[in-house]
C-alpha positions in Angstrom: -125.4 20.8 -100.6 -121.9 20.3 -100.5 -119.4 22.6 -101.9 -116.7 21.6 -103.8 -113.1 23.1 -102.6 -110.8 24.7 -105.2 -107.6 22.0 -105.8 -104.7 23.0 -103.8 -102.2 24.7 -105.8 -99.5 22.7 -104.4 -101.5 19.2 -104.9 -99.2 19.4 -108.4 -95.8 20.0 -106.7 -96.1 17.7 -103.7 -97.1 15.2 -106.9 -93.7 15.5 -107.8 -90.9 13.0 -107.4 -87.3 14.0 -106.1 -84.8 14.3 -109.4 -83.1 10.7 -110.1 -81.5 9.0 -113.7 -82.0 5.5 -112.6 -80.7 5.0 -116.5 -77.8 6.3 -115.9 -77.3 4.7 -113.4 -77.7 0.7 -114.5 -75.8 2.3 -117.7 -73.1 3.7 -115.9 -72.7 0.4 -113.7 -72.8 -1.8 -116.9 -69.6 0.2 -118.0 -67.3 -0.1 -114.8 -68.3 -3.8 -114.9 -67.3 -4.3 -118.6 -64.1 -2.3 -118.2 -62.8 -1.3 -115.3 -60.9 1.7 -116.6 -64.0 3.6 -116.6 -63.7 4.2 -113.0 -60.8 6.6 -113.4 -63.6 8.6 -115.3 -65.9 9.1 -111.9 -64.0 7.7 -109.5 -62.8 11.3 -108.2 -66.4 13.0 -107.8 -69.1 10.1 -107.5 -69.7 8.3 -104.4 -72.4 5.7 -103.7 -74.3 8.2 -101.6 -74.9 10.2 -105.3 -77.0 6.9 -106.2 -80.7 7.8 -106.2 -81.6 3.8 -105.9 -79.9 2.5 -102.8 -78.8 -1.3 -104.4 -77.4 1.0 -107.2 -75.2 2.9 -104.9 -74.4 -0.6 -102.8 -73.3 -1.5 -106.1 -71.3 1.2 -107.1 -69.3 0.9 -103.6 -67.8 -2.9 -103.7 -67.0 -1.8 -107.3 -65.1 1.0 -106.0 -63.6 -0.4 -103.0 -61.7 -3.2 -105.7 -60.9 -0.8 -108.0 -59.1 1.5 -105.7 -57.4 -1.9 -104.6 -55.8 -2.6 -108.1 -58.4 -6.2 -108.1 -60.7 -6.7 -110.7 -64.5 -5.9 -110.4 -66.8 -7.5 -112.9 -70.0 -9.5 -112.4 -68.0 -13.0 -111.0 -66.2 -11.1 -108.5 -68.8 -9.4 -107.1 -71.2 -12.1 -107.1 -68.4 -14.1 -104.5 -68.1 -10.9 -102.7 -72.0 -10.1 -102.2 -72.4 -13.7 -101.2 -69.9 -13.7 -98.8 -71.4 -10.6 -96.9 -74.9 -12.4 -97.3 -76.4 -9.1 -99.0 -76.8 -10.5 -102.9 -80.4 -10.8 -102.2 -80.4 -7.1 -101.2 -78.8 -6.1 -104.4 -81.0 -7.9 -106.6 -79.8 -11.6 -106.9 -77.1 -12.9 -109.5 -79.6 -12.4 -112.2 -79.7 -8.6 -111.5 -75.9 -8.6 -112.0 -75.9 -10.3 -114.8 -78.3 -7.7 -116.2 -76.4 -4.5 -115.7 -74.3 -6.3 -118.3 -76.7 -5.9 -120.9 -76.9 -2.4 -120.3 -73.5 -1.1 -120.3 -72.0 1.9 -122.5 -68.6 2.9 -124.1 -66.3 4.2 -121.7 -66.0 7.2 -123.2 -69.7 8.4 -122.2 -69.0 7.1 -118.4 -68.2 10.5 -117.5 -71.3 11.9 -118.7 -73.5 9.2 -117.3 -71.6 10.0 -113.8 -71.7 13.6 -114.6 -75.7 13.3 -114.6 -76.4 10.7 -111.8 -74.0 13.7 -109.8 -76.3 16.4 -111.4 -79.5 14.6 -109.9 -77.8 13.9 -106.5 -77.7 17.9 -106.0 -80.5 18.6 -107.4 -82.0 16.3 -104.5 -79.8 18.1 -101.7 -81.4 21.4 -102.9 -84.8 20.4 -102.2 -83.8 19.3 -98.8 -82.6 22.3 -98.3 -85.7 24.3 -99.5 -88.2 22.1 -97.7 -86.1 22.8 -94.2 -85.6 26.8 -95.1 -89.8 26.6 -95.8 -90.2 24.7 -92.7 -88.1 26.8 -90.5 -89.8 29.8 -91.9 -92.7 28.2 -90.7 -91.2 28.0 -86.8 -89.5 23.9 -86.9 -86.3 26.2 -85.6 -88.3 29.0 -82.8 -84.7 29.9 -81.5 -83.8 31.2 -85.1 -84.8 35.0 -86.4 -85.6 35.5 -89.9 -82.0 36.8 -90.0 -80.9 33.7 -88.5 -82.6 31.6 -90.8 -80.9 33.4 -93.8 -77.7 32.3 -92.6 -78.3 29.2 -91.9 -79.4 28.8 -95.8 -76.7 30.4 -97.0 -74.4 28.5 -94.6 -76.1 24.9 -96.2 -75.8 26.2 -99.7 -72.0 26.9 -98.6 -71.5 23.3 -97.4 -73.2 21.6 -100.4 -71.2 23.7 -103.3 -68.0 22.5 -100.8 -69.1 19.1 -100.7 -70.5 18.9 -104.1 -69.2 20.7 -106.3 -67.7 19.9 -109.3 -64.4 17.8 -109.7 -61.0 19.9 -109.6 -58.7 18.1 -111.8 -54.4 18.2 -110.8 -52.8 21.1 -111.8 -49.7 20.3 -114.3 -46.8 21.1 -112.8 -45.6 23.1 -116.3 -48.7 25.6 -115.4 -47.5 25.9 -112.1 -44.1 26.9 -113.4 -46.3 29.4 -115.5 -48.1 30.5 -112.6 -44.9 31.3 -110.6 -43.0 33.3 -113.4 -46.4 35.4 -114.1 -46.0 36.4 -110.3 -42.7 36.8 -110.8 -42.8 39.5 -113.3 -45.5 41.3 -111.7 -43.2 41.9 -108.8 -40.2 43.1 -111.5 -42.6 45.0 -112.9 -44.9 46.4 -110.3 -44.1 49.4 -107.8 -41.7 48.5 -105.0 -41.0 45.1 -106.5 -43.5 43.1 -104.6 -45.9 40.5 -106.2 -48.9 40.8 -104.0 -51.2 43.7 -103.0 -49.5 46.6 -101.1 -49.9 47.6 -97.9 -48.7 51.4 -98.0 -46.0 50.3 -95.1 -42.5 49.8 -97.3 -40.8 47.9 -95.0 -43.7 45.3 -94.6 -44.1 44.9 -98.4 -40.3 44.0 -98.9 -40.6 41.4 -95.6 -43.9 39.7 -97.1 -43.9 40.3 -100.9 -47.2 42.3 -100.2 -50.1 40.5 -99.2 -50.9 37.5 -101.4 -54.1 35.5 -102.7 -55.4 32.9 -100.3 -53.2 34.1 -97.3 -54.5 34.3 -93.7 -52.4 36.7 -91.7 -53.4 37.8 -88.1 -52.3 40.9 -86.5 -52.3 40.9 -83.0 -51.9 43.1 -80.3 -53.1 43.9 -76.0 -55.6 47.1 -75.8 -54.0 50.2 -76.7 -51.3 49.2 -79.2 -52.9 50.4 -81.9 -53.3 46.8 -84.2 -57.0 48.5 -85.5 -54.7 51.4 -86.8 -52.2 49.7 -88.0 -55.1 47.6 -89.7 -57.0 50.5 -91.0 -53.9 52.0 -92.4 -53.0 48.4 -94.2 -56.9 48.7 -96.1 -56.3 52.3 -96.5 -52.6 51.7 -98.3 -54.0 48.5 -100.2 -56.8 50.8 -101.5 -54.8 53.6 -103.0 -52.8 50.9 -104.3 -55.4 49.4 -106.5 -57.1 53.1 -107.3 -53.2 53.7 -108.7 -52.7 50.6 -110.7 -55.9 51.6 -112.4 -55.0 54.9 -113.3 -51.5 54.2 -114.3 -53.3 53.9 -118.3 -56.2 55.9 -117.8 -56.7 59.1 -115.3 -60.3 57.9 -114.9 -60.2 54.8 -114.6 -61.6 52.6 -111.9 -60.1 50.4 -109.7 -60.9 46.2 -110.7 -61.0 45.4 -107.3 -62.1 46.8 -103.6 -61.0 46.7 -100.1 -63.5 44.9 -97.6 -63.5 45.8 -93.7 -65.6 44.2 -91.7 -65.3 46.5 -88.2 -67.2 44.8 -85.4 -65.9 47.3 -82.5 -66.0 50.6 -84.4 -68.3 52.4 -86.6 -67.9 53.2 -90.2 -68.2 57.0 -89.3 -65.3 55.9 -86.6 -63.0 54.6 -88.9 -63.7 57.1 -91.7 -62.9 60.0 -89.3 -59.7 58.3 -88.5 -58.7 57.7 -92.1 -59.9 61.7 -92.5 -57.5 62.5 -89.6 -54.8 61.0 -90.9 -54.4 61.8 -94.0 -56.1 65.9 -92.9 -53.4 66.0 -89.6 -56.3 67.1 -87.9 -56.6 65.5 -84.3 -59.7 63.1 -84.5 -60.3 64.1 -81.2 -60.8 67.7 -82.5 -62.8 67.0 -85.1 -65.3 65.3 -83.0 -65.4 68.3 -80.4 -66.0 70.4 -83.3 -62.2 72.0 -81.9 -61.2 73.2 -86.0 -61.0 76.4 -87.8 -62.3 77.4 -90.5 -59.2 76.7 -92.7 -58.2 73.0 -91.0 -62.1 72.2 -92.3 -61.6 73.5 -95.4 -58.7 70.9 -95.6 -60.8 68.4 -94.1 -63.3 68.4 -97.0 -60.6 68.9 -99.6 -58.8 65.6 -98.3 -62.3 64.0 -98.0 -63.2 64.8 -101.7 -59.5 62.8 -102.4 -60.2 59.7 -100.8 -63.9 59.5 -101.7 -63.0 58.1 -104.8 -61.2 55.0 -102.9 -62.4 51.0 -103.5 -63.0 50.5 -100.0 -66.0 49.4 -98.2 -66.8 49.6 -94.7 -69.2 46.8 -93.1 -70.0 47.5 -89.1 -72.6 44.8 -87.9 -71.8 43.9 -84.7 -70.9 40.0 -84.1 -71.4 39.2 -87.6 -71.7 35.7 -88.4 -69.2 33.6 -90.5 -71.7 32.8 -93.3 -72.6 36.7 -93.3 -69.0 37.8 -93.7 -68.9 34.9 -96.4 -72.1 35.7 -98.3 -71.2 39.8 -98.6 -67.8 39.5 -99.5 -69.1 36.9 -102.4 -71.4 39.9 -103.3 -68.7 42.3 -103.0 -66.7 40.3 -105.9 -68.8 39.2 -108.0 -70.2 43.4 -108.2 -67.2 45.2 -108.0 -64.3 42.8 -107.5 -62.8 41.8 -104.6 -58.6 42.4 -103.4 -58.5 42.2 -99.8 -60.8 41.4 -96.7 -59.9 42.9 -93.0 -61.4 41.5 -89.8 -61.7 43.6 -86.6 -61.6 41.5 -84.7 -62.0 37.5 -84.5 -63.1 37.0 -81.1 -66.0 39.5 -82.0 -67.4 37.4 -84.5 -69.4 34.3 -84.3 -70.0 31.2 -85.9 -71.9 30.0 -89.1 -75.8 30.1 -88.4 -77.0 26.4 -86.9 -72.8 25.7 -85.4 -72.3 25.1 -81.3 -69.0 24.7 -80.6 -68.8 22.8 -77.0 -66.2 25.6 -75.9 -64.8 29.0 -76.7 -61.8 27.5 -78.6 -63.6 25.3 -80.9 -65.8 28.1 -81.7 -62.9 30.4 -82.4 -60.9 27.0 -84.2 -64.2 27.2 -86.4 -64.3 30.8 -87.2 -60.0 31.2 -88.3 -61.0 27.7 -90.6 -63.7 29.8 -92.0 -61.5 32.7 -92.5 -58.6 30.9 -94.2 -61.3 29.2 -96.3 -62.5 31.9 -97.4 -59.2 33.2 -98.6 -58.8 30.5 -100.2 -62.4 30.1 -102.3 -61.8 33.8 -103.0 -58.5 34.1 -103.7 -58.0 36.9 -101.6 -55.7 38.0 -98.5 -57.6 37.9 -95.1 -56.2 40.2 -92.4 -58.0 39.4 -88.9 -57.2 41.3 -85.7 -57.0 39.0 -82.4 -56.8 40.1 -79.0 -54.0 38.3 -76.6 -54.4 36.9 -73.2 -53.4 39.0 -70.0 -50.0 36.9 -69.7 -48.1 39.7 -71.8 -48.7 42.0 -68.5 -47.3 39.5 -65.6 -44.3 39.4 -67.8 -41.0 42.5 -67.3 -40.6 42.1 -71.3 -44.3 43.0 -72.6 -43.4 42.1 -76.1 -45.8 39.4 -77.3 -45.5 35.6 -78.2 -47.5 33.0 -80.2 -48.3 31.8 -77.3 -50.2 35.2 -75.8 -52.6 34.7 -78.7 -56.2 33.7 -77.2 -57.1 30.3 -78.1 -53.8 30.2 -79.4 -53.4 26.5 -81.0 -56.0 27.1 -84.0 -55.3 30.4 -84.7 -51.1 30.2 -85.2 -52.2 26.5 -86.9 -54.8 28.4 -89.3 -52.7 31.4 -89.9 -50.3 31.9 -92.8 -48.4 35.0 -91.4 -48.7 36.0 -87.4 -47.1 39.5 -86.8 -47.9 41.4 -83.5 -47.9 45.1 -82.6 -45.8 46.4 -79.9 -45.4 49.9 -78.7 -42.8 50.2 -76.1 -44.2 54.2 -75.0 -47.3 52.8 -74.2 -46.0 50.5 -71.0 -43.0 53.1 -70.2 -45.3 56.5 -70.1 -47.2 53.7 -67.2 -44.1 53.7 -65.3 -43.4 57.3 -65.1 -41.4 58.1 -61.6 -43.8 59.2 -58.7 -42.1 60.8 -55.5 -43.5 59.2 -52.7 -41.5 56.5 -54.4 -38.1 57.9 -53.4 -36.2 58.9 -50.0 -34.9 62.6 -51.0 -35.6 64.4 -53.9 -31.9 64.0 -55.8 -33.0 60.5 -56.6 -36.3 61.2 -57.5 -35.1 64.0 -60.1 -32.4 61.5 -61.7 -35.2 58.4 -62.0 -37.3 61.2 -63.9 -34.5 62.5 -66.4 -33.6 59.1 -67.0 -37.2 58.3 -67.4 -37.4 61.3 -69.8 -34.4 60.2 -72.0 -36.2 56.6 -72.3 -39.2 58.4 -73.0 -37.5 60.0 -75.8 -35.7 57.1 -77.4 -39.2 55.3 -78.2 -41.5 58.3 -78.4 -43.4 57.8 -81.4 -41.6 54.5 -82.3 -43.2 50.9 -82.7 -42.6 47.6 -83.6 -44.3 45.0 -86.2 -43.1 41.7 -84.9 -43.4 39.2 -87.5 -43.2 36.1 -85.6 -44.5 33.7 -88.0 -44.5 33.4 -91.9 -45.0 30.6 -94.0 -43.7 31.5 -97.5 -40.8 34.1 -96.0 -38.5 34.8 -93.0 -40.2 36.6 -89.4 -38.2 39.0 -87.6 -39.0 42.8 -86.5 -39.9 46.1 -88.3 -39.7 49.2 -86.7 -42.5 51.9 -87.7 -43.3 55.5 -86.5 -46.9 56.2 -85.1 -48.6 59.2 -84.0 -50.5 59.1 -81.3 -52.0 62.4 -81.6 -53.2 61.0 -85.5 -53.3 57.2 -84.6 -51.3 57.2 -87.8 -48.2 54.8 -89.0 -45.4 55.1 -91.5 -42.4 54.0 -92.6 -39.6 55.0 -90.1 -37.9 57.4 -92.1 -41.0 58.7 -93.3 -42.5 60.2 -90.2 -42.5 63.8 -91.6 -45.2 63.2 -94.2 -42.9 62.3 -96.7 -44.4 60.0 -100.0 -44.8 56.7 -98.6 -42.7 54.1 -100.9 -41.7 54.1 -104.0 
């Protein structure tokens, strides 16, 4: 006796036909034919691949095509046009053309119509995109990890809201006046007169207005300049910046926004113990060795306690992907706001999930795109460390050029602001006088004093080269930084003094 099997529960679902409003569609058509003027209605977020019916979307093209060429488009025109190509069998005869007449609606309601034929088209992309995350999950993709398959979702989802998402209309230029004044008086109003975010560094804010929505600026540096100090110290000013903004009313009030540092060569426990150094003066060194009194860790808790209360947020997966970095600082926003996102550093990260790049400097041309667009769907400052090429060391002055930046053409193109850290006591304590060197020991004692007095002149000096800035002027910026603290200031404010008023 045969048994009978229970119905598939997905025999329903796989029953079910892709989204499509092939009303709207002959309705929308009648319109354009009947009056043109409907076009400018659609025209800037429909395109004939929205068209769930092929001949609909053939259609919709020649109509566009004479539109955009200032020639009329009705059912004559395109009758001598689909004839001449030999495809008016294709798109249903003269008679079809004819027809759509009969079915056309006001212009008014065009927009709806090509609202909902739009509406259809993504809900169609989104079940592509479901049936290849189910499949993959399924091992179609073997070379991708669960993690790996996450991203690539994510990274699809990305490029369809990019692709598809709803129509921007021009900005009138009287709200971009409006725009510009409100900026305007936040800087006349705001601490230290600047009309983007802080950076805790004085100088810097008056040279770039603060660091502003949208921006990409890159900070680059050789190994052992200190650009992931300089960087940390940036997050760390920006932070206390927002935590004071939001207490200026109300003691207990919380910041709107956060800091987000993505650290792909350091730990967070790294670059908290650095911030805890700084603002303790307790060598980090020391406090790894355990190397403290009882009353330095006293202070090191106190000043921990201070700063716990910060909006910053430390992310340290190694070689994060593009998407990733996308995805969480989405999250960040949407939970707790989001003012600023740092990078350490580019050439650690990689592309979006399912990307090969045929060479290292498409792939890092893909990631500073991705970073800038970010910036720019946020609305957010993005500060990204870069490493430079070797070329700085075959050279007698070290001090770097947009040219020393690795894969240099899309990352200057990509970037808003370039600025580069340079430390002049790091290359000169290299070149310390060594007596084998010299004939007698009269010239080797003069080469070390005058060694020494150089020494002295940049000891605890560097420089913030600003060698590219789109919205302001470049040029240098000294700063003070302690080794011993990997900590920066202002130059007159090496002593611990309150940094900017």
């Amino acid at each position: 006796m045969n048994q009978i099997e229970p119905a598939s529960p997905l025999l329903g679902l796989s029953q079910r036909l892709p989204p499509a409003n092939l009303q709207a569609e002959q309705a929308l058509r009648g319109a354009l034919l009947a009056n043109n003027k409907a076009y400018e209605r659609v025209g800037e977020f429909l395109a004939p691949e929205h068209f769930a019916d092929a001949i609909h979307g053939r259609i919709f093209a020649a109509i566009a095509r004479r539109c955009e060429a200032g020639q009329l488009a009705d059912a004559v025109t395109l009758r001598a046009e689909f004839e001449h190509s030999g495809v008016l069998d294709e798109v249903g005869g003269t008679a079809y053309l004819a027809q759509l007449l009969s079915a056309m609606v006001g212009i008014i309601n065009a927009g709806e119509y090509g609202r909902a034929i739009h509406d259809a088209w993504l809900r169609r992309q989104l079940i592509d995109i479901g049936e290849t995350v189910v499949n993959n999950a399924f091992g179609a993709e073997p070379e991708l990890d669960g993690t790996g398959q996450v991203e690539a979702a994510e990274q699809a989802l990305f490029d369809l809201a990019a692709r598809g998402g709803s129509e921007r209309s021009l900005l009138p230029f009287e709200r971009a006046l409006t725009l510009a004044i409100d900026a305007a008086e936040r800087a006349f109003h705001r601490a230290g007169h600047v009309s983007g975010l802080s950076t805790g560094l004085r100088d810097l804010d008056k040279k770039t207005g603060g660091l502003h929505p949208s921006d990409l600026l890159v900070l680059a540096g050789r190994p052992g300049m200190g650009k992931t100090a300089l960087a940390t110290k940036i997050a760390f000013g920006a932070a206390r910046a927002l935590a004071a903004e939001a207490r200026a009313h109300d003691p207990n009030a919380l910041a709107k926004a956060a800091v987000a540092v993505f650290s792909l060569e350091m730990s967070a426990e790294q670059l908290a113990t650095r911030l805890l150094a700084e603002e303790a003066r307790i060598s980090g060194d020391r406090i790894r060795r355990g190397d403290i009194g009882q009353k330095e860790f006293d202070r090191f808790v106190q000043v921990s306690r201070e700063l716990a209360g910060l909006p910053l947020y430390i992310d340290d997966t190694p070689a994060i992907t593009l998407s990733a970095l996308r995805t969480r600082c989405r999250r960040l926003k949407r939970t707790s706001g989001l003012a600023l996102v740092v990078v350490d550093y580019l050439q650690l990260m990689r592309p979006a999930a399912g990307a090969r790049p045929e060479n290292r400097v498409l792939e890092i041309s893909h990631i500073t795109q991705g970073l800038k667009a970010i910036a720019k769907e946020l609305a957010v400052p993005v500060l990204a460390l870069s490493q430079l090429s070797r070329s700085v060391e075959s050279r007698e002055d070290k001090r770097p050029l947009l040219s020393d930046l690795r894969e240099s053409g899309s990352i200057e193109q990509d970037a808003d602001v370039v600025m580069f850290v340079y430390r002049d006591e790091y290359y000169l304590q290299q070149r310390a006088p060594k007596q084998m060197a010299f004939d007698n020991d009269d010239k080797f004692h003069t080469a070390v004093e005058k060694w020494q007095r150089d020494m002295e002149q940049v000891h605890n000096r560097a420089e913030l080269l600003i060698e590219k800035q789109r919205h302001g002027p470049t040029g240098k910026i000294d700063l003070f930084f302690e080794g011993e603290f990997t900590r920066f200031a202002d130059l007159d404010l090496q002593h611990g003094g309150a940094e900017g008023d």
